[in-house]
C-alpha positions as CSV (number, residue, x, y, z in Angstrom):
1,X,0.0,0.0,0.0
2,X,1.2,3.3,-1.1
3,X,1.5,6.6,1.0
4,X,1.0,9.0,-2.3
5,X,-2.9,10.5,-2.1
6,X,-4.5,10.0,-6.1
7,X,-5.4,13.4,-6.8
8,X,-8.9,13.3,-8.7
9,X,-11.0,16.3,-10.8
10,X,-12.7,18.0,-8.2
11,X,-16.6,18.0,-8.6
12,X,-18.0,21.3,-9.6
13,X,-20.2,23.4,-6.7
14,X,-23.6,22.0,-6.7
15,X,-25.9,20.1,-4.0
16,X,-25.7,17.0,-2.3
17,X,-28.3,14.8,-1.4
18,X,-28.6,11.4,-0.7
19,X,-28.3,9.4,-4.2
20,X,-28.6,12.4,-5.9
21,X,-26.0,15.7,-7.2
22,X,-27.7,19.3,-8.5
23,X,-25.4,21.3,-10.1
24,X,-25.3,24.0,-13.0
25,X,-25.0,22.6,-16.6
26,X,-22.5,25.5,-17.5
27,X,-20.1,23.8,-14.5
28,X,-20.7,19.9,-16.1
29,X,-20.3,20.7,-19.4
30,X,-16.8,22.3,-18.8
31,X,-15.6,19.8,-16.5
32,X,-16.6,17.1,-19.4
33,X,-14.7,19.6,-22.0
34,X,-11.9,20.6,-20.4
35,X,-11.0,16.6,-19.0
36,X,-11.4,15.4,-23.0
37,X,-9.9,17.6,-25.0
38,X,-8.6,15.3,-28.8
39,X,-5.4,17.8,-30.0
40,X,-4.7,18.1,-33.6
41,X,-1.0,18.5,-33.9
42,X,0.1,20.7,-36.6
43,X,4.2,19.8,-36.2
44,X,6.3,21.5,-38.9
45,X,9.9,21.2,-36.7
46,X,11.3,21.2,-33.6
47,X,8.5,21.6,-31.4
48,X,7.1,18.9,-33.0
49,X,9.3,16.5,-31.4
50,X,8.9,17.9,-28.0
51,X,5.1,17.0,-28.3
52,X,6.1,13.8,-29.4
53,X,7.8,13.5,-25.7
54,X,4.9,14.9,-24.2
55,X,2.1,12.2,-25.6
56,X,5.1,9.3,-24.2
57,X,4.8,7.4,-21.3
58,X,7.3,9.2,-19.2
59,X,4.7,12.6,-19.4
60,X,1.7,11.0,-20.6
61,X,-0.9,13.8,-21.9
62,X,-2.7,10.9,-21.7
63,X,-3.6,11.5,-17.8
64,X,-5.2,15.1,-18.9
65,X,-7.7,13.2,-21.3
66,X,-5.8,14.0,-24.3
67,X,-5.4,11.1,-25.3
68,X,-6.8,10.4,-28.6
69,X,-4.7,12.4,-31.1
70,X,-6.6,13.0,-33.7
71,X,-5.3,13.8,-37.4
72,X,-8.7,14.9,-38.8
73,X,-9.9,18.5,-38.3
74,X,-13.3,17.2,-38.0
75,X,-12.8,15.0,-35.0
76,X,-10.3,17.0,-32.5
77,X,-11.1,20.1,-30.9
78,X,-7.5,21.2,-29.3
79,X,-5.3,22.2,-32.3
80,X,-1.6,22.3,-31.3
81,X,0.8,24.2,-33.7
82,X,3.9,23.8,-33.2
83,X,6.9,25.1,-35.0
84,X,7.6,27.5,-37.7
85,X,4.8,27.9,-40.3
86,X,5.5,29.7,-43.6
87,X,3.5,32.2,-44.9
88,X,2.4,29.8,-47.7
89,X,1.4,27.5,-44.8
90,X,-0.8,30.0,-43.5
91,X,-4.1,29.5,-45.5
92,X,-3.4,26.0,-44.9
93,X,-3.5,26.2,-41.1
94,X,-6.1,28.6,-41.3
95,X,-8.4,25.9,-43.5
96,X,-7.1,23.6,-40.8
97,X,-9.3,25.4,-38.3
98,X,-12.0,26.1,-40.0
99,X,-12.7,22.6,-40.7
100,X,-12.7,22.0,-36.5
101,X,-16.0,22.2,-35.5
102,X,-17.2,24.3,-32.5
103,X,-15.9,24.7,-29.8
104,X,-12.4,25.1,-31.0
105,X,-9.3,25.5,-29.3
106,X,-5.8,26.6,-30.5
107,X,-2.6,26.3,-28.8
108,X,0.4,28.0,-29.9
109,X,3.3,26.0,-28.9
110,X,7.0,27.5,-29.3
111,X,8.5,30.6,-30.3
112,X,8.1,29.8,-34.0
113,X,4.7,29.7,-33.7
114,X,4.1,32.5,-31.1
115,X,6.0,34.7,-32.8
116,X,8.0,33.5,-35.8
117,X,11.0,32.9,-33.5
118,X,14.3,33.8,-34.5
119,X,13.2,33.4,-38.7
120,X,12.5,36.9,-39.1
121,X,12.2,36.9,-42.7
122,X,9.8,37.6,-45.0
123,X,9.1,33.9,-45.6
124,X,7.7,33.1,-42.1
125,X,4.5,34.2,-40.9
126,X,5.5,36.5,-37.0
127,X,2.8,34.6,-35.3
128,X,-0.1,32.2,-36.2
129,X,-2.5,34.8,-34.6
130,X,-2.3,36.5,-37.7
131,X,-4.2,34.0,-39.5
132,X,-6.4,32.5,-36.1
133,X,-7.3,33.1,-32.8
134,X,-5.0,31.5,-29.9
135,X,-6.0,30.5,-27.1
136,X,-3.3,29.6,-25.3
137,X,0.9,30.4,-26.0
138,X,3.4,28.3,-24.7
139,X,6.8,29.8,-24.7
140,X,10.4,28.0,-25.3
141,X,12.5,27.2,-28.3
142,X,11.9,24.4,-28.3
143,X,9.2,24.4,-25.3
144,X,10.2,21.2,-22.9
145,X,7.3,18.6,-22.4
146,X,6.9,19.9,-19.1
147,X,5.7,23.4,-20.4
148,X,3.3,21.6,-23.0
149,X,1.9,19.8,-20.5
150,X,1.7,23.1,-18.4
151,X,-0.3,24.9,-21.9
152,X,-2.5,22.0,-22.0
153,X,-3.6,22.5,-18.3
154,X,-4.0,26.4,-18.8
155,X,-6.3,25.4,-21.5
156,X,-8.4,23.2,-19.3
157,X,-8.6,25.9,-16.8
158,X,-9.7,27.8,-20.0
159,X,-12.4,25.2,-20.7
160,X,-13.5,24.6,-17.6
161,X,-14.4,28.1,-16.7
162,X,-15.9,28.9,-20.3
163,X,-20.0,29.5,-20.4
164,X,-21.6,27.1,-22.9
165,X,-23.2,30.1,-24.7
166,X,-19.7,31.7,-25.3
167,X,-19.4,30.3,-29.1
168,X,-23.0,31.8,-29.8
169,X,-22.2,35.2,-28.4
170,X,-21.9,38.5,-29.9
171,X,-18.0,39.0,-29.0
172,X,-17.3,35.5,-30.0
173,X,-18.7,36.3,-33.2
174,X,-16.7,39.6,-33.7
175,X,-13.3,38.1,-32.5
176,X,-14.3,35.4,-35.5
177,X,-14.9,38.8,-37.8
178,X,-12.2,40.2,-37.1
179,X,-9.9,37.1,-39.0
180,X,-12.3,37.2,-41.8
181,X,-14.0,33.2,-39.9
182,X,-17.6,32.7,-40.7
């Protein structure tokens, strides 16, 4: 028998009762989103490796219910880019995430992709949110698994704490305006 306490998602507020739990729908939905998030990598260098550390056993995304990496747009919902992408690669990425359905989150994951990196040349787009939103930025060049895995929980916090209606609202809908997404 083992001294180490198993550390477990914490139930959201609600009421207890015997044989029965009352809580707000807003609260389960986001614990259900944020503990099941399928990523999408989008790997064009260096970072891409790093994530490859990250999904093995030693740091195991796995235990964050990210699991399931998925290589179609139309079945993840966590889209990871990682490394430099090219301005040509832009409308690409860009038709990458449009083919996510809703709700959608992105995860910018190194310098390259935050920011272009150290290729500032007119090749390399400075940033993927020029082309889409991000929801989360992980710095590093490249990032260690350990700062991934750090992103990905940010984005569950993220997830967690986001209102079901958010994706139908009017600022939603402007932020998508605003990068030309219908």
């Amino acid at each position: 028998m083992s001294d180490s306490k198993t550390t477990m998602v914490a139930p959201p507020e609600g009421v207890v009762g015997e044989g029965f739990f009352a809580t707000k729908l807003n609260d389960v939905v986001g614990l259900a989103r944020a503990n099941s998030l399928w990523p999408l990598p989008f790997a064009t260098s260096c970072c891409g490796i790093e994530f490859m550390a990250t999904m093995a056993s030693h740091y195991d995304l796995a235990r964050f219910g990210s699991e399931r990496v998925s290589f179609s747009p139309r079945q993840a919902d966590m889209l990871m880019v990682m490394g430099t992408i090219s301005k040509k690669m832009a409308p690409i990425l860009r038709q990458v995430y449009e083919q996510m359905s809703e709700p959608r989150w992105v995860i910018a994951v190194g310098a390259c992709a935050s920011s272009g990196g150290v290729f500032d040349t007119y090749s390399v787009l400075q940033g993927i949110d020029k082309v889409i939103p991000v929801d989360v930025y992980v710095p590093g060049c490249p990032p260690r698994p350990e700062q991934i895995v750090d992103g990905v929980m940010k984005l569950q916090e993220i997830v967690k704490n986001e209102s079901v209606r958010r994706r139908s609202s009017p600022e939603y809908q402007e932020l998508l305006a605003s990068y030309n997404i219908k």
